[in-house]
PDB file of the backbone (N, CA, C, O) and the ligand in Angstrom, with CONECT records:
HET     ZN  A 101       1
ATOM      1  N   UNK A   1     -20.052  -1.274  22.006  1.00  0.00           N
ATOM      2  CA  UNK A   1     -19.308  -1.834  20.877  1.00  0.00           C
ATOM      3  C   UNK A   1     -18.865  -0.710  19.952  1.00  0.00           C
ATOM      4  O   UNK A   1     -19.446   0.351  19.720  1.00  0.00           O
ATOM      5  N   UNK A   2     -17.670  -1.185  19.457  1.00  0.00           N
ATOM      6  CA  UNK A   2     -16.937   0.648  19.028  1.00  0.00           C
ATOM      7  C   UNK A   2     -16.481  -0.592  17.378  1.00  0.00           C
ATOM      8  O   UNK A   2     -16.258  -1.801  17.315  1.00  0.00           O
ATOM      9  N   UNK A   3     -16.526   0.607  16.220  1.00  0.00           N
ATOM     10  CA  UNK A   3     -16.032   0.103  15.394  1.00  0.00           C
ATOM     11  C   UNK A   3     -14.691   1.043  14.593  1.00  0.00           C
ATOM     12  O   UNK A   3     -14.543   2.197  14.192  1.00  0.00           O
ATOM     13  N   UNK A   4     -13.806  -0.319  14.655  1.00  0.00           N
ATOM     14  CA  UNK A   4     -12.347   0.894  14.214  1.00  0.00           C
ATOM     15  C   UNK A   4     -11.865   0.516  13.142  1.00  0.00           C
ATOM     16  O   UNK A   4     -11.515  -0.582  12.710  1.00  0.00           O
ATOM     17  N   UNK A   5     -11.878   1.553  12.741  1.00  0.00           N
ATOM     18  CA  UNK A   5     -10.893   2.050  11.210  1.00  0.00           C
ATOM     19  C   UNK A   5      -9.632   2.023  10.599  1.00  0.00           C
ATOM     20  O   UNK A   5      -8.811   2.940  10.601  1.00  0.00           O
ATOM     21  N   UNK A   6      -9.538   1.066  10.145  1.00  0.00           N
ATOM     22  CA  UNK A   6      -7.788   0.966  10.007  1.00  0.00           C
ATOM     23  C   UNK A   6      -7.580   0.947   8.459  1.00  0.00           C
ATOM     24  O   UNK A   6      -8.449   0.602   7.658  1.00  0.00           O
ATOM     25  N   UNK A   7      -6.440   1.321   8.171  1.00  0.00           N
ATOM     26  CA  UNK A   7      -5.934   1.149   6.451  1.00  0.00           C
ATOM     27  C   UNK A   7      -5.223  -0.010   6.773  1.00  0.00           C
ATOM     28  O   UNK A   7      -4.467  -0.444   7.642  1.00  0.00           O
ATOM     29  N   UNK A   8      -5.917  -0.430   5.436  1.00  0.00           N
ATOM     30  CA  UNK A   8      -5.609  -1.860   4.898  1.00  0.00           C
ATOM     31  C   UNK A   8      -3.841  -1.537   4.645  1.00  0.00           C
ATOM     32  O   UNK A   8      -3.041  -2.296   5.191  1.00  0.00           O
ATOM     33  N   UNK A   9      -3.491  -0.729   4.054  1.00  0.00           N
ATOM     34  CA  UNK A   9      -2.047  -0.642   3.456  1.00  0.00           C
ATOM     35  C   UNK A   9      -1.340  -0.511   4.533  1.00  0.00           C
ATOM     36  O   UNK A   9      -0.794  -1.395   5.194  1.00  0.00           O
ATOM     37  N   UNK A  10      -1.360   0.679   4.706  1.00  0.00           N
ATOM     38  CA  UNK A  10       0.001   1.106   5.905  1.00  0.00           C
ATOM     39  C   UNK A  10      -0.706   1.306   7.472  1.00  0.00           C
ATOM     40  O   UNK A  10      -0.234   2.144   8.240  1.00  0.00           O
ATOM     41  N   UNK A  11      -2.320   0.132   8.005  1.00  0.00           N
ATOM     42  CA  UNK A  11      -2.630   0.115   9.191  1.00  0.00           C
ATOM     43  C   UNK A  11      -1.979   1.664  10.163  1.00  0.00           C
ATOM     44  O   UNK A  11      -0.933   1.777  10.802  1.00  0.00           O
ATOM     45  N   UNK A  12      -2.780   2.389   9.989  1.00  0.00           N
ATOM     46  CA  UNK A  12      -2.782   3.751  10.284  1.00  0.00           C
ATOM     47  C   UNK A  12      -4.131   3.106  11.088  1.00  0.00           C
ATOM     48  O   UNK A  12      -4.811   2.230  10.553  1.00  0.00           O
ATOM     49  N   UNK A  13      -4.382   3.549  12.200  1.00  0.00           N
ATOM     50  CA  UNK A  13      -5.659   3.867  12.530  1.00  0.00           C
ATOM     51  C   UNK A  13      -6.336   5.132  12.514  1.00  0.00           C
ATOM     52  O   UNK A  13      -5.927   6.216  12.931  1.00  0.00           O
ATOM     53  N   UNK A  14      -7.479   4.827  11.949  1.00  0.00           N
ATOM     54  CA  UNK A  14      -8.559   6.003  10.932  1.00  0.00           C
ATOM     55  C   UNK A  14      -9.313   6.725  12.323  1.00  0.00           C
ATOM     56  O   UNK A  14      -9.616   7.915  12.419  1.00  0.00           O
ATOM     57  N   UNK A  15      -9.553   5.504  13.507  1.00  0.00           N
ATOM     58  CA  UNK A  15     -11.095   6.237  13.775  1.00  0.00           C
ATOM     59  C   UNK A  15     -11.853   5.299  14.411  1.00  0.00           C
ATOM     60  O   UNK A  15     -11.880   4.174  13.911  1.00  0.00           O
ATOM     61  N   UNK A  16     -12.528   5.535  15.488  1.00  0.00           N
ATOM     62  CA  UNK A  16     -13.478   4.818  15.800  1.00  0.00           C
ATOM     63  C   UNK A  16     -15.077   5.441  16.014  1.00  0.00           C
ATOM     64  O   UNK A  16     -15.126   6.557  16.532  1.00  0.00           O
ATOM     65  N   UNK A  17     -16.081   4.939  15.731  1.00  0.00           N
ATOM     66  CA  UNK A  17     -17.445   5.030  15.349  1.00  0.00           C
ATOM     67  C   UNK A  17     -17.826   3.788  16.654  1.00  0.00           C
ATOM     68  O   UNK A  17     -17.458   2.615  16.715  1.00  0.00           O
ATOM     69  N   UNK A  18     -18.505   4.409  17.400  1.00  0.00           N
ATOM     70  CA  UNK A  18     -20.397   3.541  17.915  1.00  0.00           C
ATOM     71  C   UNK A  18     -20.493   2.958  17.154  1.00  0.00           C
ATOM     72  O   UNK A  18     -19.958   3.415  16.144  1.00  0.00           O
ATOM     73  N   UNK A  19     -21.174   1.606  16.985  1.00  0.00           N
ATOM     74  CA  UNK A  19     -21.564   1.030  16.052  1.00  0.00           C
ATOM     75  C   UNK A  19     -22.849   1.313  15.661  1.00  0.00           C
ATOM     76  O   UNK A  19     -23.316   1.134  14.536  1.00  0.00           O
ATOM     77  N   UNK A  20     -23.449   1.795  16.697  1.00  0.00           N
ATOM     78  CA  UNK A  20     -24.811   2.053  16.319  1.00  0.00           C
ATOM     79  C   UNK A  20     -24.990   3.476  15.495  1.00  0.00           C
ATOM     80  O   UNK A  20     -26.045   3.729  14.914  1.00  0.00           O
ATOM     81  N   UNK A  21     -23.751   4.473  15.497  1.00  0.00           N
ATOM     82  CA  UNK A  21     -23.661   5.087  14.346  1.00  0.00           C
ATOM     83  C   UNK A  21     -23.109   4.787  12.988  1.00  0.00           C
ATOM     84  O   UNK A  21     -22.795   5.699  12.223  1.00  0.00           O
ATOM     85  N   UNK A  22     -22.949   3.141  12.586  1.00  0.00           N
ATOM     86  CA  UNK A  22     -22.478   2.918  11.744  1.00  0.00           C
ATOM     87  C   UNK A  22     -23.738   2.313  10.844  1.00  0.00           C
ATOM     88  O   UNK A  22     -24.377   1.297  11.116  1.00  0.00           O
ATOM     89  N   UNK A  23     -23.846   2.796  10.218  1.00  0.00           N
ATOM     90  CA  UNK A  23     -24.710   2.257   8.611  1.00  0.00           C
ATOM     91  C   UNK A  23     -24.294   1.214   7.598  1.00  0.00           C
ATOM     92  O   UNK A  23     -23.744   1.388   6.511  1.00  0.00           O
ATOM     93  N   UNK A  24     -24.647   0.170   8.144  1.00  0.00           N
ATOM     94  CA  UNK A  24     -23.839  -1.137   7.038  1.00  0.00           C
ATOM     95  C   UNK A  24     -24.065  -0.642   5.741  1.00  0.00           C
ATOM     96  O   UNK A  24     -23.137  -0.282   5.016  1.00  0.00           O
ATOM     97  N   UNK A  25     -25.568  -0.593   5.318  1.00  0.00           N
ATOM     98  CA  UNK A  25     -25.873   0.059   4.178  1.00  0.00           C
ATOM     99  C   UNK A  25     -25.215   0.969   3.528  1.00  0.00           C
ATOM    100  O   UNK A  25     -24.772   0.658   2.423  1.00  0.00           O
ATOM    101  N   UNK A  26     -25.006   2.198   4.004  1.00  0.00           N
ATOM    102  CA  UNK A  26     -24.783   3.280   3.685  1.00  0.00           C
ATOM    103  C   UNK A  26     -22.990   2.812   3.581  1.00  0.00           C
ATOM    104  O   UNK A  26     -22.606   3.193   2.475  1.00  0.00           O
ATOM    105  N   UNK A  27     -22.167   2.334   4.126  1.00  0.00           N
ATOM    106  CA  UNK A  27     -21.054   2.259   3.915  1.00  0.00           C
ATOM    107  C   UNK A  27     -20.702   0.702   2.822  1.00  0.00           C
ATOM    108  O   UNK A  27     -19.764  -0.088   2.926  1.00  0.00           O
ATOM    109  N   UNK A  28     -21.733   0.705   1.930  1.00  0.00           N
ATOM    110  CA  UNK A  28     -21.266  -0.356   0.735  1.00  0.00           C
ATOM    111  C   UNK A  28     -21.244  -1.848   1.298  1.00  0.00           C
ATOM    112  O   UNK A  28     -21.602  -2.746   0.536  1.00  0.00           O
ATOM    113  N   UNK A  29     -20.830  -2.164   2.630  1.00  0.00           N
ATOM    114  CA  UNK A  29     -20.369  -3.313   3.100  1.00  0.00           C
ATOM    115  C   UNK A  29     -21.547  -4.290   2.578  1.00  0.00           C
ATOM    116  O   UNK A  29     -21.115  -4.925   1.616  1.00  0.00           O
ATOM    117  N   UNK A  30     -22.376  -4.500   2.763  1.00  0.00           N
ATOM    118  CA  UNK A  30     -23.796  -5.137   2.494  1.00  0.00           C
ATOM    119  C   UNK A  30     -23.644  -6.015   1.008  1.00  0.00           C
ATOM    120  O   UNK A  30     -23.970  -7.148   0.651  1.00  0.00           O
ATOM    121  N   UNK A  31     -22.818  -4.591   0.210  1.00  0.00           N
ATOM    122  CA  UNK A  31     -23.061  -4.879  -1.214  1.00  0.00           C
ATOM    123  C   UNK A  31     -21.797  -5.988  -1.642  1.00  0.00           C
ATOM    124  O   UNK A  31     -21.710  -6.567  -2.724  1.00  0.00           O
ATOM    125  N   UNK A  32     -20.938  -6.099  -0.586  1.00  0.00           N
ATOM    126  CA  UNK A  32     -19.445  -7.227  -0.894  1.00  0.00           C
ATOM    127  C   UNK A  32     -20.075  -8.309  -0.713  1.00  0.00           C
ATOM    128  O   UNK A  32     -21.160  -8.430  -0.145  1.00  0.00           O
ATOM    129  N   UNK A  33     -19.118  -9.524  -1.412  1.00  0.00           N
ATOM    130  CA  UNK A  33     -19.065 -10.572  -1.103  1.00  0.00           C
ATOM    131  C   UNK A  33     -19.119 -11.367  -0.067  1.00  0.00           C
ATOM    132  O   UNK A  33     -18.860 -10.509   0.777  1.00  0.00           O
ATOM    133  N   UNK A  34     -19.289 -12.612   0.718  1.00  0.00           N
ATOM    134  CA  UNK A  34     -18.809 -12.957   1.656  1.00  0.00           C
ATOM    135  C   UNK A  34     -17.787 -13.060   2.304  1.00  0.00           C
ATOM    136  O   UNK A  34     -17.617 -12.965   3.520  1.00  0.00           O
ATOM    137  N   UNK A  35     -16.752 -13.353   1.107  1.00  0.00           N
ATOM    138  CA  UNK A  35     -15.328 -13.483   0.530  1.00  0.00           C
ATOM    139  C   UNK A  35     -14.570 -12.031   1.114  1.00  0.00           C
ATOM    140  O   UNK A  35     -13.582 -12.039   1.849  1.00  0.00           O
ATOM    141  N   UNK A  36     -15.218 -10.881   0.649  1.00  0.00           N
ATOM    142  CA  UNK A  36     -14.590  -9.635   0.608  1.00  0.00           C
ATOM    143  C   UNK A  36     -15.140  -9.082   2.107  1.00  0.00           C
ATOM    144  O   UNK A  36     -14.530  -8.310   2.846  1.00  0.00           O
ATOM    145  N   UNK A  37     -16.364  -9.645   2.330  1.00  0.00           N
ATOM    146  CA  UNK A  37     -16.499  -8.875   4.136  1.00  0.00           C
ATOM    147  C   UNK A  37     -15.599  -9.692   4.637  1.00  0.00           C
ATOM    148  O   UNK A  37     -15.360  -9.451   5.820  1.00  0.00           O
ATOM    149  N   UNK A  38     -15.029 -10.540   4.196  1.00  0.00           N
ATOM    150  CA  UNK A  38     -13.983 -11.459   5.599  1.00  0.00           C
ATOM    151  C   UNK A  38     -12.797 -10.880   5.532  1.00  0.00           C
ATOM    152  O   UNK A  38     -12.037 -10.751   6.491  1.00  0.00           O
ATOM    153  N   UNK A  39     -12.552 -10.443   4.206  1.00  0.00           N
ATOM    154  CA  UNK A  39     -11.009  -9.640   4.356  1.00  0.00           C
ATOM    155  C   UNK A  39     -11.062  -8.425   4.798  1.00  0.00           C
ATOM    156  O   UNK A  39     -10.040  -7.877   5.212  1.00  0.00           O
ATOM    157  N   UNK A  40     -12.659  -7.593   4.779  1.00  0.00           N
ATOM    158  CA  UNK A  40     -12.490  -6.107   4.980  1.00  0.00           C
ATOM    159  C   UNK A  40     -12.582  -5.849   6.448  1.00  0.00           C
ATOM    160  O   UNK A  40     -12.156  -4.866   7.054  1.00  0.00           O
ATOM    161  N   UNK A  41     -13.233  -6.933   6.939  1.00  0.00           N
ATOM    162  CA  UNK A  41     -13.930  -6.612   8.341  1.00  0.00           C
ATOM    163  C   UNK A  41     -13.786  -7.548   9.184  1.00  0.00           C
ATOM    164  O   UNK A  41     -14.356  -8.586   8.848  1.00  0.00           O
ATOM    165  N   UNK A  42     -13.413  -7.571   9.848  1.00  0.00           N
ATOM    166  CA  UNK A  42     -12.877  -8.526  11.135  1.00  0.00           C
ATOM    167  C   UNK A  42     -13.475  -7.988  12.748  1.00  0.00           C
ATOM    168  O   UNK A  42     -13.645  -6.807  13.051  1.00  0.00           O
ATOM    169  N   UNK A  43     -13.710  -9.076  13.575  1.00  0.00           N
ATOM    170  CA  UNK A  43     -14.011  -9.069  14.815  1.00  0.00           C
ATOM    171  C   UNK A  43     -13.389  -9.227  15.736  1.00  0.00           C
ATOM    172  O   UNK A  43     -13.150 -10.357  15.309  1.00  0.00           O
ATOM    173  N   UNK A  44     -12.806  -9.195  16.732  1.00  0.00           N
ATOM    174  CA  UNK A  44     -11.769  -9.193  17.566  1.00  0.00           C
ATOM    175  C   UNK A  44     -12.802  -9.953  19.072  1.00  0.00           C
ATOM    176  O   UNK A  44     -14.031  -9.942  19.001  1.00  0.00           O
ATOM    177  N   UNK A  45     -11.964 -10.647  20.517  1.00  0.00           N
ATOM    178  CA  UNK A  45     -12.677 -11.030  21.389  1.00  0.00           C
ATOM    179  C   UNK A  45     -13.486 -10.444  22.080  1.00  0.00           C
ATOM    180  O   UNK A  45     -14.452 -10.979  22.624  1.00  0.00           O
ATOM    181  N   UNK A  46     -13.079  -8.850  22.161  1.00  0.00           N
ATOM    182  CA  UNK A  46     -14.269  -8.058  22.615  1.00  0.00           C
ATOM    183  C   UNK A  46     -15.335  -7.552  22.147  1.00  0.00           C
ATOM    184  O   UNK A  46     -16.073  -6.665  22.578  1.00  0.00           O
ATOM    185  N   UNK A  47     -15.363  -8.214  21.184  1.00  0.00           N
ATOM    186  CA  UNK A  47     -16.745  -7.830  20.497  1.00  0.00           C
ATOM    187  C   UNK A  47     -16.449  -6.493  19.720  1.00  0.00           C
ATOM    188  O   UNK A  47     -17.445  -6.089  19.120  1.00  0.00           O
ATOM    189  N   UNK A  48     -15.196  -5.613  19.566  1.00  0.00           N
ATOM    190  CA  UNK A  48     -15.398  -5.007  18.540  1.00  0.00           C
ATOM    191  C   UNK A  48     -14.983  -4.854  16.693  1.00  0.00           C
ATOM    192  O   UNK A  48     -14.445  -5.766  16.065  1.00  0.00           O
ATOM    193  N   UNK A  49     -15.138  -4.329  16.458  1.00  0.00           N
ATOM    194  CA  UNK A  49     -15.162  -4.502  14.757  1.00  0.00           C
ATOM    195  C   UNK A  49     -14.436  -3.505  13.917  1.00  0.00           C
ATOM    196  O   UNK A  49     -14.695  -2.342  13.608  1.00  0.00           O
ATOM    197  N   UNK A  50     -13.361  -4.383  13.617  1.00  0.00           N
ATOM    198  CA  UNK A  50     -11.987  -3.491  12.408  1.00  0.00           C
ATOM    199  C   UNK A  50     -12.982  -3.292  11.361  1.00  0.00           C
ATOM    200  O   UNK A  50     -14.048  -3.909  11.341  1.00  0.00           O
ATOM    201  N   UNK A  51     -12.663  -2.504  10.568  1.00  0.00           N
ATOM    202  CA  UNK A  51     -12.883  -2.209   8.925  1.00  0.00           C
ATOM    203  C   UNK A  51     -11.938  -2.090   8.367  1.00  0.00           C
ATOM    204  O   UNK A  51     -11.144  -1.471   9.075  1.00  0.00           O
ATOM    205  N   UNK A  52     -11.478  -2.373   7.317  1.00  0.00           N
ATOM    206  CA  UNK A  52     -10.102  -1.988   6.442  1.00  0.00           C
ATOM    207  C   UNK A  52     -10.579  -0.884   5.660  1.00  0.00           C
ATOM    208  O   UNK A  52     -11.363  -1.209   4.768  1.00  0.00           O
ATOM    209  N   UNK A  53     -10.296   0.403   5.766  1.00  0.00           N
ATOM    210  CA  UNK A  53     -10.297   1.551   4.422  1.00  0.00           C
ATOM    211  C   UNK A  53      -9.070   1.455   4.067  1.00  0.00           C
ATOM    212  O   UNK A  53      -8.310   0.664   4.624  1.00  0.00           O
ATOM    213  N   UNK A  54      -8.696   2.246   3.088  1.00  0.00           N
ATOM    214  CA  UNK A  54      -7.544   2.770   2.600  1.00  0.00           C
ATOM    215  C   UNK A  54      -7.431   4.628   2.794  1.00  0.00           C
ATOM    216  O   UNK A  54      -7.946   5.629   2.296  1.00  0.00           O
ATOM    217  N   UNK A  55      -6.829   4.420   3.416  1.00  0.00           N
ATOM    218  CA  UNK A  55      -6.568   6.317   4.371  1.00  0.00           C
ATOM    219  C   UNK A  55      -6.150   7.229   2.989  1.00  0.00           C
ATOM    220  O   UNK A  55      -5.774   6.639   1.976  1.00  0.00           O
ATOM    221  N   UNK A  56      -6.244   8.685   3.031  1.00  0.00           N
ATOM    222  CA  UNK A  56      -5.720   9.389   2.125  1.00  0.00           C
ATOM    223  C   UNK A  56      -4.953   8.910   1.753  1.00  0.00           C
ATOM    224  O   UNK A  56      -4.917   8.207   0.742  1.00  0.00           O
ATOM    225  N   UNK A  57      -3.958   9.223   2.632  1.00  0.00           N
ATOM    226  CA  UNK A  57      -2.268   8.675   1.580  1.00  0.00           C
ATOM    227  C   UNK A  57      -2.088   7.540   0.794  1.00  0.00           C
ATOM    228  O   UNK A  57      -1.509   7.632  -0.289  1.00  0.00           O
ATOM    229  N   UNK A  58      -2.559   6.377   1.253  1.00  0.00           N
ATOM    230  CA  UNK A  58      -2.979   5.797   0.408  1.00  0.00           C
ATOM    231  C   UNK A  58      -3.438   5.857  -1.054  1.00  0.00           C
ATOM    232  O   UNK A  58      -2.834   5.737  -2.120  1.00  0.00           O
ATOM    233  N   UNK A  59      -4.621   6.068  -0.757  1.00  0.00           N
ATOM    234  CA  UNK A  59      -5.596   6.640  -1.950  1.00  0.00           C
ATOM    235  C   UNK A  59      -4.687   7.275  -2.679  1.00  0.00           C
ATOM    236  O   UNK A  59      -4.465   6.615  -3.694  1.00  0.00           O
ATOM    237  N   UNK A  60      -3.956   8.407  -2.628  1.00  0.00           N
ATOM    238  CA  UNK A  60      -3.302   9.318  -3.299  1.00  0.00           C
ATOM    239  C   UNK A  60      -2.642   8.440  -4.438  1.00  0.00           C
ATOM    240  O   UNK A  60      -2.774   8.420  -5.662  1.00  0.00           O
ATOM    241  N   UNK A  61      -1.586   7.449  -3.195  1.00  0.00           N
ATOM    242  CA  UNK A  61      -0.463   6.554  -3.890  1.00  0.00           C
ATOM    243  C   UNK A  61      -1.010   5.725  -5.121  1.00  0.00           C
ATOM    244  O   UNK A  61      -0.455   5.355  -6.155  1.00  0.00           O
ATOM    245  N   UNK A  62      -2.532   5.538  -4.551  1.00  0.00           N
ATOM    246  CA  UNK A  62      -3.131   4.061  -5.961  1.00  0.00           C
ATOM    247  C   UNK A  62      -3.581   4.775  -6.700  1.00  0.00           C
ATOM    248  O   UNK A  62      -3.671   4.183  -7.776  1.00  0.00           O
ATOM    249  N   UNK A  63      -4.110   6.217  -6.805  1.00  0.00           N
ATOM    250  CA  UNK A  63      -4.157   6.702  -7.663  1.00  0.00           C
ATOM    251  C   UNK A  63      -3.531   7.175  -8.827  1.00  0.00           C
ATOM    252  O   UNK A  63      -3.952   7.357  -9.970  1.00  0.00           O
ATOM    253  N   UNK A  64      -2.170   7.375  -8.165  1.00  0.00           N
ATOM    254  CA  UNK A  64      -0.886   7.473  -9.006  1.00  0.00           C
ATOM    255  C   UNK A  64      -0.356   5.976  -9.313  1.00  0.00           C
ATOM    256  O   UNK A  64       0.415   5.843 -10.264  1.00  0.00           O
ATOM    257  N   UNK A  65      -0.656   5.067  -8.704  1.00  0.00           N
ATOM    258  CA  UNK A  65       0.137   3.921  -9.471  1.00  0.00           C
ATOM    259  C   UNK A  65      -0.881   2.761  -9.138  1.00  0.00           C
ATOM    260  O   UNK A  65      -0.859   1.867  -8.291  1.00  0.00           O
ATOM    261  N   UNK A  66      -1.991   3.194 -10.350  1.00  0.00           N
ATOM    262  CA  UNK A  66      -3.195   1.996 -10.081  1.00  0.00           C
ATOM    263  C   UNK A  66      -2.902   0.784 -10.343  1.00  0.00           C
ATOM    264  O   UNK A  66      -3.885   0.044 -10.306  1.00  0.00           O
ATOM    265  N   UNK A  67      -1.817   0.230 -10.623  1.00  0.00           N
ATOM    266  CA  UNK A  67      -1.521  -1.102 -10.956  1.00  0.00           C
ATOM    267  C   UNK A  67      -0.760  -1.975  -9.701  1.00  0.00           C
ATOM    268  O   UNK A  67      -0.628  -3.189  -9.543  1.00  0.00           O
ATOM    269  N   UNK A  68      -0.341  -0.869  -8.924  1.00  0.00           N
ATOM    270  CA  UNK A  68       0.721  -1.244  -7.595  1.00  0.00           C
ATOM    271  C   UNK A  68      -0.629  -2.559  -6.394  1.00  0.00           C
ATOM    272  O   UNK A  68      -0.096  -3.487  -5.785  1.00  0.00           O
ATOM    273  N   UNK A  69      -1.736  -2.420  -6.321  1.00  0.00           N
ATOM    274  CA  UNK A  69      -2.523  -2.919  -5.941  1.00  0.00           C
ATOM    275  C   UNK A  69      -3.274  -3.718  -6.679  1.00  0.00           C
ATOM    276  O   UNK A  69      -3.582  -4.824  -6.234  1.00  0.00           O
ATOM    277  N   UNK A  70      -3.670  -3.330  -7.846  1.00  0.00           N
ATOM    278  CA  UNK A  70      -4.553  -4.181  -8.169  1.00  0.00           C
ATOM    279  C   UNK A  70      -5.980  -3.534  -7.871  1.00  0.00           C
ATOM    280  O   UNK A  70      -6.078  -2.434  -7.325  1.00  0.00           O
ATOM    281  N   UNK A  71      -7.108  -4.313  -8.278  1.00  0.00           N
ATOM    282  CA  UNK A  71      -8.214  -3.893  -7.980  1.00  0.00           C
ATOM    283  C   UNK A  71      -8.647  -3.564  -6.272  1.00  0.00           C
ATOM    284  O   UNK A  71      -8.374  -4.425  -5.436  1.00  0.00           O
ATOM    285  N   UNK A  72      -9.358  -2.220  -5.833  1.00  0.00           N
ATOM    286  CA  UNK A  72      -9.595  -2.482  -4.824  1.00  0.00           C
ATOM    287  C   UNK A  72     -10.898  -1.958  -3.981  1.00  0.00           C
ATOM    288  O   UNK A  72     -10.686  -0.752  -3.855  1.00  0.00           O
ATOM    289  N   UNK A  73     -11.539  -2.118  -3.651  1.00  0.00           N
ATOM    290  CA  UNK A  73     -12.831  -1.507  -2.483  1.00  0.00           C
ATOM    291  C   UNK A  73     -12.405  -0.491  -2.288  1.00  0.00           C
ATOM    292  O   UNK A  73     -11.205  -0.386  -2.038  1.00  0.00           O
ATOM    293  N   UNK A  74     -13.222   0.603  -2.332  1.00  0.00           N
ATOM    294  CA  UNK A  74     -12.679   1.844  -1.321  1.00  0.00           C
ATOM    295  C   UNK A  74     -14.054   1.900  -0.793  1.00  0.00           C
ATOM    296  O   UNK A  74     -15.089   2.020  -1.448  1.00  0.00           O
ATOM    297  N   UNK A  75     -13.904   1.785   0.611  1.00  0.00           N
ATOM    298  CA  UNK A  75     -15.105   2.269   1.296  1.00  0.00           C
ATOM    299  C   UNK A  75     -15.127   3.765   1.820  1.00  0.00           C
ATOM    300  O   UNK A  75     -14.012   4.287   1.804  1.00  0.00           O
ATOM    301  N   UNK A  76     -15.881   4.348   2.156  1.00  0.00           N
ATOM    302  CA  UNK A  76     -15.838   5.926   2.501  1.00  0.00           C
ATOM    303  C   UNK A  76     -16.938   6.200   3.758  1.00  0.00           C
ATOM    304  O   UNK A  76     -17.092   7.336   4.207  1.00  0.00           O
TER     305      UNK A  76
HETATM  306 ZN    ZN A 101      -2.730   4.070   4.445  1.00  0.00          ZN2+
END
């Protein structure tokens, strides 16, 4: 089971991680909502598992125009 990395904004794919190198803990997820793991994280039929980050460029952009989004998760 592989877990992949995608930006939420402009779906870039980030990356894929083992899951068993993935740390729910350690990557904040634990600490969201129910509400907010359903939008961040999704499962697909093969059993593996999207995450939504927001990729550099991104980041860059909401940093410069924090209002263009709205509030948002950044996981790391
Ligand atoms: Zn992006």
């Amino acid at each position: 089971m592989v877990i992949k990395y995608e930006c939420r904004h402009c779906h870039t794919g980030l990356g894929f991680l083992p899951a068993e190198q993935v740390d729910f803990k350690r990557l904040g997820v634990l600490q969201l909502s129910p509400e907010e793991q359903n939008n961040l994280i999704s499962y697909d039929e093969q059993g593996s598992i999207s995450i939504s980050v927001i990729c550099e460029d991104c980041q860059e952009a909401l940093r410069f125009n924090p209002n263009l989004h709205g509030y948002e998760y950044i996981i790391q």
